[in-house]
Residue, then its C-alpha position, 0 to 999 in steps of 0.5 A: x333840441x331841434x325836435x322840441x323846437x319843431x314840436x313848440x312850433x307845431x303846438x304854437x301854430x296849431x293854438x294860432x290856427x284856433x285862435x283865428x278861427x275862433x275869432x272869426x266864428x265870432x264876428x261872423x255871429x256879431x255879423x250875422x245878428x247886426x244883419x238881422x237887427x239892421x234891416x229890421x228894427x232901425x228901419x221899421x222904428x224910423x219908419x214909425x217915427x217919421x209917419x208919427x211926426x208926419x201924422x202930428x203936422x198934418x193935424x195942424x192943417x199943413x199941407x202935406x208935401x210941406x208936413x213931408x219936408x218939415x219932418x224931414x228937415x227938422x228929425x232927420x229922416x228919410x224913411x217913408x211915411x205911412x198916412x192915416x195912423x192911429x197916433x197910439x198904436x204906432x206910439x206903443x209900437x215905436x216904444x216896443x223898438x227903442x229905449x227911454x233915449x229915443x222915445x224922448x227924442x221922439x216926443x220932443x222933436x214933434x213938440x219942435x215941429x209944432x211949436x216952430x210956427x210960433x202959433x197956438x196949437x189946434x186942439x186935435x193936433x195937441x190931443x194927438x201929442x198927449x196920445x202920442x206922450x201916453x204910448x210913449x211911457x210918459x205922462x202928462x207933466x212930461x208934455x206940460x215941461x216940454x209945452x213950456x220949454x218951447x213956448x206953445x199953447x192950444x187953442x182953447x175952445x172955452x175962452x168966451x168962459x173965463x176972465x179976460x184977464x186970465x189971457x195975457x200978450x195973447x197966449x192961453x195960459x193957465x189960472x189958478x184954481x183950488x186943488x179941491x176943485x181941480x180934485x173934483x174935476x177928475x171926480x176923486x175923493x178919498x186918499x190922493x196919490x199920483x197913481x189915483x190922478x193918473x187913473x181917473x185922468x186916463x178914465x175920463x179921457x176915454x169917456x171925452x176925447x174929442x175923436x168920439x165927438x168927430x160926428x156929432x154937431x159942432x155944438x157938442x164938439x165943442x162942449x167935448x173940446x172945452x170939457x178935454x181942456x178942463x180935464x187936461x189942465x186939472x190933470x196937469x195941475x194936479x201931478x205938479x202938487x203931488x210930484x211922487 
């Protein structure tokens, strides 16, 4: 009886002793992989985000120690900024590193940041958000929402063009036009679908973005600015009538 009891222990201790030891050999590995990601993937994404917000406030013509404090202050993040990024790249990169959640975040949090001053946007600094809005995975509506939400405009270099009246309490604000004229402002024809919009938008954009008039005169700038606007806003328009 004694033996089978000392056999019983020994086999008990023995399951025991794999039991920990297996326990263990998995943390180690659940360890071992958050090392890797941690130091990585959490960092280097905060580190876009932040020189992204950074880059975002400047265009605003913000100091930037005070753009430096700002990004700090309004997203929470101490890592260190890069100066000088391209906005698209960076954005693409940050979305390859995080998931629908935070790139969410991302965009809202820079949509905050300018749109606490209460002033109306500089166009660069507006361009710089559809950009970033674009790398993100989102489209343009997702920019307009969030416009909206918090109450901010762009500058709008084509004002002297349109009614006064299309102006009110000093805000630039959108005016009705026909969607067969919006629809010729993207230069479709043919069957519409949110897809076709999409495409024609990103090909026009690329052809009027005002960063490819950077070095021309301040009159053709300006024709690239108020061209932009009016592919933008028709653009806009247009993904609110074909919702799917």
């Amino acid at each position: 009886m004694e033996l089978v009891a000392v056999i019983f222990m020994f086999i008990a201790g023995g399951l025991i002793a794999m039991f920990v030891m297996l326990a263990a050999a998995l943390a180690r590995r659940e360890s071992e992989r958050n090392a890797a990601a941690s130091p990585q993937a959490i960092p280097e994404r905060e580190r876009i985000a932040a020189s992204i917000l950074f880059q975002i406030v400047t265009l605003g013509g913000i100091a930037r120690d005070v753009a430096l404090r700002e990004v700090r202050r309004g997203a929470g993040i101490a890592a260190p900024v890069t100066t000088g990024i391209d906005i698209a790249n960076w954005g693409e990169s940050y979305a390859r590193l995080s998931n629908q959640q935070q790139r969410a975040w991302l965009l809202e949090v820079a949509v905050q940041l300018i749109a606490s001053r209460g002033m109306l946007v500089p166009l660069r600094q507006y361009v710089a958000l559809l950009d970033l809005s674009f790398a993100l995975g989102f489209q343009t509506d997702a920019l307009a929402k969030l416009r909206e939400q918090y109450g901010f405009d762009y500058v709008d270099h084509a004002k002297d063009g349109r009614p006064r009246e299309a102006d009110r309490a000093g805000r630039v604000t959108f005016f009705q036009r026909d969607e067969r004229e919006l629809l010729r402002v993207l230069g479709m024809e043919g069957e519409v679908t949110r897809q076709a919009i999409v495409s024609a938008y990103r090909r026009l954009v690329a052809q009027h973005h005002p960063d490819r008039f950077h070095a021309e005169s301040e009159a053709a700038q300006n024709d690239a600015a108020a061209r932009f606007i009016e592919i933008t806003r028709a653009y806009e328009a247009l993904l609110a009538i074909y919702h799917e």
